[in-house]
PAPATOR-480354 format. One record per residue (C-alpha): x, y, z; residue in three letters. Coordinates in pm, 1 decimal. Layout:
        x        y        z code
        X        Y        Z  ALA
...
END
This chain:
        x        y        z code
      0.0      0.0      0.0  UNK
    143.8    370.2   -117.1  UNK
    211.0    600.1    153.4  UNK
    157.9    977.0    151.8  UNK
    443.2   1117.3    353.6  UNK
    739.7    866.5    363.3  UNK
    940.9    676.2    123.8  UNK
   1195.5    449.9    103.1  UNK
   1450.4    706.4    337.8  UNK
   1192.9    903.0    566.1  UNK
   1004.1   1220.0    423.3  UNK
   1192.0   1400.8    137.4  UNK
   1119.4   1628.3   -107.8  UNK
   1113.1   2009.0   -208.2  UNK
   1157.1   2251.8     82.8  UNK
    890.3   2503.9    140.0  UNK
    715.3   2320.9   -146.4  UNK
    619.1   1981.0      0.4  UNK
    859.3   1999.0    294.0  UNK
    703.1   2239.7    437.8  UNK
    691.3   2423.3    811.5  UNK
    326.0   2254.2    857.7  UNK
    436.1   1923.5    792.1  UNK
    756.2   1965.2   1027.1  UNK
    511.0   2023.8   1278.9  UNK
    287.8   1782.8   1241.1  UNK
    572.6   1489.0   1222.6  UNK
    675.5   1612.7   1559.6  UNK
    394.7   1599.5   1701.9  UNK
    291.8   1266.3   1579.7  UNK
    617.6   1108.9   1589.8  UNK
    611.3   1232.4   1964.4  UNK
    246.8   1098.9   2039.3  UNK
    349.6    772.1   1867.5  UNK
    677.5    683.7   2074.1  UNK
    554.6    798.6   2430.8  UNK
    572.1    489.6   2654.0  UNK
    532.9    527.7   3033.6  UNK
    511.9    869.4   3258.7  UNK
    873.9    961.7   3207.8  UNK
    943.2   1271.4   3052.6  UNK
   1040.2   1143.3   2703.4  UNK
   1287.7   1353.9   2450.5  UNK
   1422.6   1367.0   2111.3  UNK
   1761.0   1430.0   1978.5  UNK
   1756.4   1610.2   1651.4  UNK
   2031.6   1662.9   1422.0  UNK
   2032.2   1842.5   1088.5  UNK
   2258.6   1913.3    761.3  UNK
   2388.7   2227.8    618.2  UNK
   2060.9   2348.6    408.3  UNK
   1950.0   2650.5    474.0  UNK
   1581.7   2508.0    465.7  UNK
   1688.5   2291.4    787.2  UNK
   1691.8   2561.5   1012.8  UNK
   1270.4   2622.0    903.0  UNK
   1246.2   2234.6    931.8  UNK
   1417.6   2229.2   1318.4  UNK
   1248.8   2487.5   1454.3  UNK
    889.9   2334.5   1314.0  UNK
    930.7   1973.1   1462.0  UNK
   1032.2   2164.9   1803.7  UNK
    733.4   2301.2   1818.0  UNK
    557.6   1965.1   1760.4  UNK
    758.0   1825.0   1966.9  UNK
    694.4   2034.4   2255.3  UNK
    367.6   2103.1   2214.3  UNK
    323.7   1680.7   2305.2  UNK
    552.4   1784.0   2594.7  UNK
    856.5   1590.4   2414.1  UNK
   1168.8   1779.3   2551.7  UNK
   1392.6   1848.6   2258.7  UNK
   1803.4   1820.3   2241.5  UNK
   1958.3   1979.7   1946.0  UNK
   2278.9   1865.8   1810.6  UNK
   2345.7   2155.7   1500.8  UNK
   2514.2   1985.8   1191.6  UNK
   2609.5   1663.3   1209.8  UNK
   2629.0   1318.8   1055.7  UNK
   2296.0   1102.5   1037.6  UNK
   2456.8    785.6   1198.0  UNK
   2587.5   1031.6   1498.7  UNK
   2189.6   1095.6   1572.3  UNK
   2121.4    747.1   1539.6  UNK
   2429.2    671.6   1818.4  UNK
   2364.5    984.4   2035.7  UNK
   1951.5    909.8   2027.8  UNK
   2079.4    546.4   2200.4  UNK
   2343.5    650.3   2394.8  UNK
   2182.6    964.5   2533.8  UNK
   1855.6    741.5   2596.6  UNK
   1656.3    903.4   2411.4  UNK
   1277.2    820.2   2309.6  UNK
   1328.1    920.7   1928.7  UNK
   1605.4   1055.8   1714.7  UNK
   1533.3   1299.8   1431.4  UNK
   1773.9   1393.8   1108.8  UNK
   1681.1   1680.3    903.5  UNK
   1826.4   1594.1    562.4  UNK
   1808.7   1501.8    184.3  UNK
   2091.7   1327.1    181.3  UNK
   2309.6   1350.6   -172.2  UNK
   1977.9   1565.8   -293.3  UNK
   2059.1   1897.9   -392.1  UNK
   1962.3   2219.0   -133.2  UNK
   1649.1   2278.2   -286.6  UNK
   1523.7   1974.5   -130.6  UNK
   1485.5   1826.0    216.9  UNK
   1401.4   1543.6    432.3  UNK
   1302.9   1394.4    758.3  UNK
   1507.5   1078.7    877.4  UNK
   1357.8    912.1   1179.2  UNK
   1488.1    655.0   1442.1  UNK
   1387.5    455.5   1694.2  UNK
   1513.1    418.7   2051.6  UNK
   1749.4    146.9   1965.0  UNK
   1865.5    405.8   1737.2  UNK
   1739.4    144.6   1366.6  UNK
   1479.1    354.3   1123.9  UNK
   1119.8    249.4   1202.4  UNK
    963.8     -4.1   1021.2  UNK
    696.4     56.2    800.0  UNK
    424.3    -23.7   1069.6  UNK
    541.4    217.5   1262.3  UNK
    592.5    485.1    973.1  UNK
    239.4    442.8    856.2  UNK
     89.9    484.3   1213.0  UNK
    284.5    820.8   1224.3  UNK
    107.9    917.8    920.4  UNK
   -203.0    801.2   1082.5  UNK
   -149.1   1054.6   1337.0  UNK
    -24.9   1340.1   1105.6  UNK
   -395.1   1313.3    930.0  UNK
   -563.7   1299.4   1212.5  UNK
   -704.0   1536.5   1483.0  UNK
   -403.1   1586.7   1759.0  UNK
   -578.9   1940.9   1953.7  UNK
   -689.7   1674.1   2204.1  UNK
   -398.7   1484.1   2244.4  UNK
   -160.8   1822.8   2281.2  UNK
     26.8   1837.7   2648.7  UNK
   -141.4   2067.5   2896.9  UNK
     26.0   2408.2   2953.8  UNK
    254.7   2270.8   3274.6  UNK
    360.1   1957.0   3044.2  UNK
    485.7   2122.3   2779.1  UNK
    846.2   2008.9   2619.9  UNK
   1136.2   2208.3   2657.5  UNK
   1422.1   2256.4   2403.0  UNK
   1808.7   2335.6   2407.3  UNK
   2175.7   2245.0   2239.3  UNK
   2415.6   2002.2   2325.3  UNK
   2749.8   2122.4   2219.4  UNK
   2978.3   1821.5   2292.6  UNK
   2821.1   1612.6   2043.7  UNK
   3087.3   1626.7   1772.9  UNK
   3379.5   1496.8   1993.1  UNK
   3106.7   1240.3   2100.3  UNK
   3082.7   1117.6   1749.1  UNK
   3453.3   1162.6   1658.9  UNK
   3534.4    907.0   1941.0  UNK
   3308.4    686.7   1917.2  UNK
   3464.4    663.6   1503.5  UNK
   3774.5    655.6   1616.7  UNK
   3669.9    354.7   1906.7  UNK
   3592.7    140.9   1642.0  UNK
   3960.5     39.8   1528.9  UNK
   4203.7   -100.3   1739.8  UNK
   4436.1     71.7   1980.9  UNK
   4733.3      1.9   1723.5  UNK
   4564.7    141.0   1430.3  UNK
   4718.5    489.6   1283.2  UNK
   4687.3    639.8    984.7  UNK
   5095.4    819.4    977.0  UNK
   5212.8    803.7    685.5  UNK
   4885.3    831.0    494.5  UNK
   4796.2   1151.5    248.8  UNK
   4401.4   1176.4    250.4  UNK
   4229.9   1393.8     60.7  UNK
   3850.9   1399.1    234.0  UNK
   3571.1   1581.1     65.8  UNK
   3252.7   1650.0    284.0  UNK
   2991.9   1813.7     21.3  UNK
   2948.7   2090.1    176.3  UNK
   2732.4   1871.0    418.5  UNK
   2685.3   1731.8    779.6  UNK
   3033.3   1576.3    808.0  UNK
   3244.5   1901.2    735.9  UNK
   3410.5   1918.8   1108.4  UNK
   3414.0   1548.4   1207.3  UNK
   3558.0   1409.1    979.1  UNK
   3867.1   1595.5    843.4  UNK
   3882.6   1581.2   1215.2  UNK
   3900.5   1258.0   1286.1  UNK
   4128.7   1142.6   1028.3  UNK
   4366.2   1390.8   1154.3  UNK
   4368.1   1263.1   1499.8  UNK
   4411.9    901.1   1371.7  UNK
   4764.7   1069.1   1265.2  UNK
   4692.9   1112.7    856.5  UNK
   4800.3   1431.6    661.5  UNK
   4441.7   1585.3    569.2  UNK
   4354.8   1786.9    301.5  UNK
   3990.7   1919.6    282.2  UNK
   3755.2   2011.4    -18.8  UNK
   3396.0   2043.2     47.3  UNK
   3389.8   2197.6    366.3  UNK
   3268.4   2576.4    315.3  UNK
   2866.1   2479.4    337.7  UNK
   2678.5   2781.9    299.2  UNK
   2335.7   2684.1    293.4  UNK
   2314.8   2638.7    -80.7  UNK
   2635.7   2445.8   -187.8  UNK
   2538.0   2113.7    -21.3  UNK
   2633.2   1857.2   -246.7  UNK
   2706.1   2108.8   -588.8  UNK
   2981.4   1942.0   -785.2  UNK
   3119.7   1768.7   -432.9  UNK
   3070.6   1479.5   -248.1  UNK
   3001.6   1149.3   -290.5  UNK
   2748.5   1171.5   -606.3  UNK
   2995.6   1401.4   -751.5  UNK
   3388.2   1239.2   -718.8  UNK
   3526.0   1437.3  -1046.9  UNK
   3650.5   1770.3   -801.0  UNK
   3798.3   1457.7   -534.9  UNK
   3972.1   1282.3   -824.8  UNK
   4135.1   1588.0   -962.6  UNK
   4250.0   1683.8   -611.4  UNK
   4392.5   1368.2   -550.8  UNK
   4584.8   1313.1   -829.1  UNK
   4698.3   1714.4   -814.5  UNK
   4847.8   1616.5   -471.4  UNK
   4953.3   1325.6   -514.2  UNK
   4713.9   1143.9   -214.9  UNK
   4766.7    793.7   -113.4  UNK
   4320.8    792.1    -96.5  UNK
   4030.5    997.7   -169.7  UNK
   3732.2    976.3     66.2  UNK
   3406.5   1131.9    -31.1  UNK
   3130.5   1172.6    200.6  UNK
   2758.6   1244.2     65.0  UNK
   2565.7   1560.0    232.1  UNK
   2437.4   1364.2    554.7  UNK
   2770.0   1169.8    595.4  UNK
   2628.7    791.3    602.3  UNK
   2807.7    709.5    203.8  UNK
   3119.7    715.3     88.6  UNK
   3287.2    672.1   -236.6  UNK
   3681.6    569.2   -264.3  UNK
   3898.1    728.6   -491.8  UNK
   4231.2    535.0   -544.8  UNK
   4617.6    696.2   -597.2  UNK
   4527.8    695.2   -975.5  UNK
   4198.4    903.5   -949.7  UNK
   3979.4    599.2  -1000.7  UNK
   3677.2    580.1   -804.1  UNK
   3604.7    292.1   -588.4  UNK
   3226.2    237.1   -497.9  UNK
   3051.5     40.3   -225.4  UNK
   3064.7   -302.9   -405.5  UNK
   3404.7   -326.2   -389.1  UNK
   3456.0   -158.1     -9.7  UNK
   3239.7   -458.0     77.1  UNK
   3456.3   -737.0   -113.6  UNK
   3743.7   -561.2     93.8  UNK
   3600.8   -570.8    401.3  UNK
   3479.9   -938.4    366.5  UNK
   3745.7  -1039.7    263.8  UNK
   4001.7   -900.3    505.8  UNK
   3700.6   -933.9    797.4  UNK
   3698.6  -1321.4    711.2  UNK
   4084.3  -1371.5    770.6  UNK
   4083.3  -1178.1   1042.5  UNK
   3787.8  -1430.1   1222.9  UNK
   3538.5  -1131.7   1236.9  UNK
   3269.5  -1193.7   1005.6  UNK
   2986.1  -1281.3   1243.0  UNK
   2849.9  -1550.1    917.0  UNK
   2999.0  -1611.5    636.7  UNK
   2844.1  -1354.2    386.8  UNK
   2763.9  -1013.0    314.9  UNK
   2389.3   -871.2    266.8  UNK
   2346.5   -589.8    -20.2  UNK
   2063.8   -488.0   -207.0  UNK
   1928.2   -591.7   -549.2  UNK
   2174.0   -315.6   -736.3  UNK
   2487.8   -455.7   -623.5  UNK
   2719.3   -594.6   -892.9  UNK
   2757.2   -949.9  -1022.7  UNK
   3080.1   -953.1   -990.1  UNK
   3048.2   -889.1   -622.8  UNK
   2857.6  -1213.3   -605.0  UNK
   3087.3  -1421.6   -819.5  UNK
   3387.2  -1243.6   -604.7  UNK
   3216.4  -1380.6   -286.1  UNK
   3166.4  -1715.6   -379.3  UNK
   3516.9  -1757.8   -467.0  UNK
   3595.8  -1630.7   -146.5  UNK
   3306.8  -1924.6    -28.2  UNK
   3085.4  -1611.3    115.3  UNK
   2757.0  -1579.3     40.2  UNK
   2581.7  -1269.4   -101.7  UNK
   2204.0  -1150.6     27.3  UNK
   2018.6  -1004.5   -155.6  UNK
   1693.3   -744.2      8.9  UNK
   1534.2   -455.9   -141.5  UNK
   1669.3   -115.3   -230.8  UNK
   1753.6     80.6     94.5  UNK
   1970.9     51.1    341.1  UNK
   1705.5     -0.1    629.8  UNK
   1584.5   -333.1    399.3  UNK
   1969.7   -420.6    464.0  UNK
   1992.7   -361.8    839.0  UNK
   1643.5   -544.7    882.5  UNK
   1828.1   -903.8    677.8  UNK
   2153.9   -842.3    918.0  UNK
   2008.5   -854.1   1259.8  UNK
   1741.2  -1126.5   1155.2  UNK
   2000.5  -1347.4   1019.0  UNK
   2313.5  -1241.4   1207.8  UNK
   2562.0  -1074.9    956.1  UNK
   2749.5   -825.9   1061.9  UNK
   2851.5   -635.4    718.9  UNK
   2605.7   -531.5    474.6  UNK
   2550.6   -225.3    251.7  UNK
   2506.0    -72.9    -86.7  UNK
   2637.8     -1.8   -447.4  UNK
   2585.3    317.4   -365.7  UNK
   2808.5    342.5    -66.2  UNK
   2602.2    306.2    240.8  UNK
   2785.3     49.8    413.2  UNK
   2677.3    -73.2    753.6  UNK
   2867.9   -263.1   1057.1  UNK
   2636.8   -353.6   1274.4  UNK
   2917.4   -440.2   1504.7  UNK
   2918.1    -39.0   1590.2  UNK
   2650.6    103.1   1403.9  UNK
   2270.1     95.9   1385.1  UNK
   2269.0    241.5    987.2  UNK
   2490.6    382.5    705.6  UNK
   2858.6    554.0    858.3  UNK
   3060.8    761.0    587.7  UNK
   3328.3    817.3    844.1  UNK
   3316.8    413.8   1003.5  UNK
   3370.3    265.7    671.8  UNK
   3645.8    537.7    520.6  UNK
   3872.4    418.3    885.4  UNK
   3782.7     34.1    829.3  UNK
   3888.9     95.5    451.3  UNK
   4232.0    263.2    552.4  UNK
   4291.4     64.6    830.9  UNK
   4293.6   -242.0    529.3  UNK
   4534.8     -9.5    347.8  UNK
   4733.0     -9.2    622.9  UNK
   4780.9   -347.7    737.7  UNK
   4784.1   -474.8    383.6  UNK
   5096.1   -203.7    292.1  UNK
   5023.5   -156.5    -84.1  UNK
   4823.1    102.0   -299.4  UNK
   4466.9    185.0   -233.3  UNK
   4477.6     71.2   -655.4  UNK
   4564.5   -287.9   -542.9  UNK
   4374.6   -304.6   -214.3  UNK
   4032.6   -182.9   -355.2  UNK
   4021.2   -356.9   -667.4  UNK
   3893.7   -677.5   -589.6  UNK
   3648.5   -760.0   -905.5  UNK
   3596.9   -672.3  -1210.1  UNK
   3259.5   -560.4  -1235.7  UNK
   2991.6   -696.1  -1500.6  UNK
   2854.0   -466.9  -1750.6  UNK
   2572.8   -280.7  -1605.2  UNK
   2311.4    -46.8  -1778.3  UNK
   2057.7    157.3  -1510.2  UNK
   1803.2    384.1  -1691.0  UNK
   1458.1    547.8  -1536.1  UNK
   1093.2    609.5  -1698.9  UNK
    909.6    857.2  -1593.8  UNK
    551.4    800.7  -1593.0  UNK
    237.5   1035.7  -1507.6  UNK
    -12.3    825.4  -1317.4  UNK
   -172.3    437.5  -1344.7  UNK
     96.1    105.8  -1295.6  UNK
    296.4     65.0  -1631.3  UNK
    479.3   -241.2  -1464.8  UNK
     92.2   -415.1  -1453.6  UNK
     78.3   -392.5  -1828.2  UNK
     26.6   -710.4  -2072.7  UNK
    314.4   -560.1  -2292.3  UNK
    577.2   -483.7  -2020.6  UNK
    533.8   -819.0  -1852.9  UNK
    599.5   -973.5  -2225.0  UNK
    918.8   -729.0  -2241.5  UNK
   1023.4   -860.5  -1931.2  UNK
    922.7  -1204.0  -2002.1  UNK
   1152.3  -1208.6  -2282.6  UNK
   1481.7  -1031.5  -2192.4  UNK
   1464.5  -1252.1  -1843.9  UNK
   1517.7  -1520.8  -2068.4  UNK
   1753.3  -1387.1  -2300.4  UNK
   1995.1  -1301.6  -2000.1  UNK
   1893.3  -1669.6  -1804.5  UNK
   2258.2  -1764.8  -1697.6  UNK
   2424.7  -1422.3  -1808.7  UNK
   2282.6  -1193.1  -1621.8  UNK
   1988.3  -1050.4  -1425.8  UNK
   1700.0   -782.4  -1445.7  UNK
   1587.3   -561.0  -1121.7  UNK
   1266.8   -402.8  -1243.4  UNK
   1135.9   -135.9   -965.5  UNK
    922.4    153.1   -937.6  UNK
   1125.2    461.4   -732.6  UNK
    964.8    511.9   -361.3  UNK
   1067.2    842.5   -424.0  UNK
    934.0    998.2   -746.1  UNK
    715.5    830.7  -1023.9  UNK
    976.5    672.5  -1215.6  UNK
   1040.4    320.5  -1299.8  UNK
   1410.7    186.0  -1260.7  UNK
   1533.1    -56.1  -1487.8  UNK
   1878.8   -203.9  -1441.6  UNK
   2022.5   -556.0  -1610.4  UNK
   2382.1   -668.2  -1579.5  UNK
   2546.7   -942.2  -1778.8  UNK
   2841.8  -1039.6  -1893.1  UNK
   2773.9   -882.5  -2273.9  UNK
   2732.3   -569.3  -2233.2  UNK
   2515.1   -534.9  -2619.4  UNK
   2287.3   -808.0  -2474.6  UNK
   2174.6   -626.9  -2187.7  UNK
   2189.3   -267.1  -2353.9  UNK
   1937.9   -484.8  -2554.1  UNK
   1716.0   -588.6  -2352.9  UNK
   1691.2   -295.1  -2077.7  UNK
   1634.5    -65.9  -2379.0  UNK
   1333.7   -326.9  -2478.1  UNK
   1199.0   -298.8  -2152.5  UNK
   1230.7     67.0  -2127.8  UNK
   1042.4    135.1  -2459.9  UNK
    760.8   -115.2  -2317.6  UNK
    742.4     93.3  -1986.3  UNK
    708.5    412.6  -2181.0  UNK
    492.1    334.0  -2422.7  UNK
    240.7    176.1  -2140.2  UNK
    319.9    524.8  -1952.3  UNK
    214.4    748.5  -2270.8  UNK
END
């Protein structure tokens, strides 16, 4: 069943436009009503990303918040897995992030989390929205209940330590030239910070966020400005954050970019001879490569698959017991330390590989080569293209064309009406073939 307010990463879209002050309000006051359990007095950590629109966003859920009588701590800019840590470790009721992610400023978003510090579930999500539609006046905290609201300023050498905690005592980074890019975005301080305390020579881009830079020609969705910068100063590693700091992308020596497939064939792999993989396997979403499977299996590790999104990824880890999952996209999760995505936790477990292992990030990062992979949208105005006689024919028949060579991932966007199509084989005309056939279907249903 379609849901009117969240998608596949909280509530997103244009600031001021559908993100507006109204609905800011109205999550915090139903996200408030919805996680009050017992008569203590129950608070929310909220953190938020450089957009200008964030500061309209925080001040609206405060005054849902409080008007529940929810007391409110505000952290200022920081990282989205740093709320979901601090909402735990500060025992909070609920954590908030105000963000859009790798979106640029124009848009927002509201990321929420649960006590245990994991994203709700979508049972919980749609009883929020329950609650946004419905009729809260009677439900509002009398006047002498009211929340109260005010700033924590520790809670960036909070987050920096707990990063740093989770490598070994031995671990330093001397010797290592970094070049870190931050987008503009949520990890700007922390993590140029970090690095530097774990004894690597940092150089920043990406850290002047002005409101309305966030993610422009930076970060982790744009690695062209970290490539350049790497090779111009001839860095041992690029690490590119995206604007709410729970992605990375790699860039190697050579100004090649490394994505999340292959940071999780490292990891594995080193993980495995090191006795730390928790089972013998790695859970990523339909998107990831292939080759990342094939790699696996050589390496007699199994790859599971879930849906797209890293909360679909957490959700397979803790019910089956992994302990490293993530995405294509970079989102890469230890649920060792972490409760969702950690730019900064996966850039130190990638250079702390570089380090023990002694050679180029090149060598080290390059584990497969990937198959051939072709990802193109459809946009489509209203009805269920993917329901059409035609399309299931067109999918019918390049399934078949690609059994043993490949694989389709047919999906419609939780974010936008668009319908992703992405095959992968190893011929990379046969399944430029047969995504274009599908596409054409899709569109031509959509007209």
């Amino acid at each position: 069943m379609a849901r009117k307010y969240f998608g596949t990463d909280g509530i997103r879209g244009r600031a001021n436009v559908k993100i507006t002050a109204d609905i800011a309000m109205k999550v915090g006051q139903a996200a408030g009503l919805a996680f009050q359990r017992g008569e203590h007095r129950h608070r929310v950590v909220i953190g938020k990303d450089t957009r200008l629109s964030s500061y309209m966003i925080e001040y609206a859920l405060v005054a849902g918040f409080t008007s529940v009588g929810v007391d409110v701590l505000l952290l200022g800019p920081v990282p989205t897995p740093a709320v979901a840590m601090l909402t735990r470790s500060m025992r909070c009721d609920l954590g908030v992030m105000i963000s859009a992610s790798h979106n640029p400023y124009e848009d927002n978003g509201i990321k929420l989390f649960g006590p245990d510090g994991f994203k709700l579930s979508d049972e919980v999500e749609t009883r929020i929205e329950t609650l946004m539609d419905g009729e809260v006046t009677p439900l509002l905290a009398r006047s002498p209940d009211l929340g109260r609201a005010k700033r924590i300023d520790d809670v960036q050498a909070r987050y920096i330590e707990f990063a740093k905690r989770t490598l070994g005592r031995e671990v330093t980074f001397e010797g290592l030239r970094v070049v870190i890019d931050c987008a503009n975005g949520a990890g700007y301080k922390v993590a140029p910070e970090a690095l530097w305390e774990l004894g690597a020579e940092v150089i920043k881009i990406g850290v002047e966020p002005n409101g309305l830079n966030i993610n422009a020609d930076v970060g982790s969705t744009a690695p062209e400005a970290l490539a350049r910068k790497v090779r111009e100063m001839r860095a041992d590693v690029g690490i590119a954050l995206d604007g709410d700091a729970d992605r990375l992308i790699i860039v190697d020596e050579k100004g090649h970019v490394v994505d999340g497939d292959q940071v999780m064939a490292v990891i594995a792999e080193s993980w495995r001879e090191d006795g730390r993989l928790a089972k013998p396997g790695v859970v990523a979403t339909v998107m990831s490569n292939l080759g990342l499977e094939r790699y696996l299996e050589g390496l007699g590790l199994t790859l599971e698959r879930t849906a797209v999104g890293d909360r679909y990824v957490i959700e397979r880890m803790l019910a089956q017991g992994y302990n490293v999952g993530g995405e294509q996209s970079g989102h890469i999760i230890f649920s060792d330390y972490c409760t969702t995505g950690d730019g900064l936790v996966s850039a130190l477990q990638v250079l702390a590989v570089v380090q023990k292992i002694g050679k180029p990030v090149s060598e080290v990062c390059h584990r497969f080569d990937p198959y051939p992979q072709v990802l193109r949208s459809v946009r489509f105005s209203g009805g269920k293209p993917l329901e059409d006689p035609a399309v299931a024919k067109a999918i019918a028949d390049a399934t078949a064309r690609l059994e043993g060579r490949g694989r389709l991932v047919i999906r419609p966007s939780g974010t936008e009406p668009v319908i992703r199509v992405m095959g992968e084989a190893d011929d990379k005309a046969l399944v430029d073939a047969a995504v274009s056939d599908i596409c054409e279907a899709v569109a031509h249903a959509a007209a």
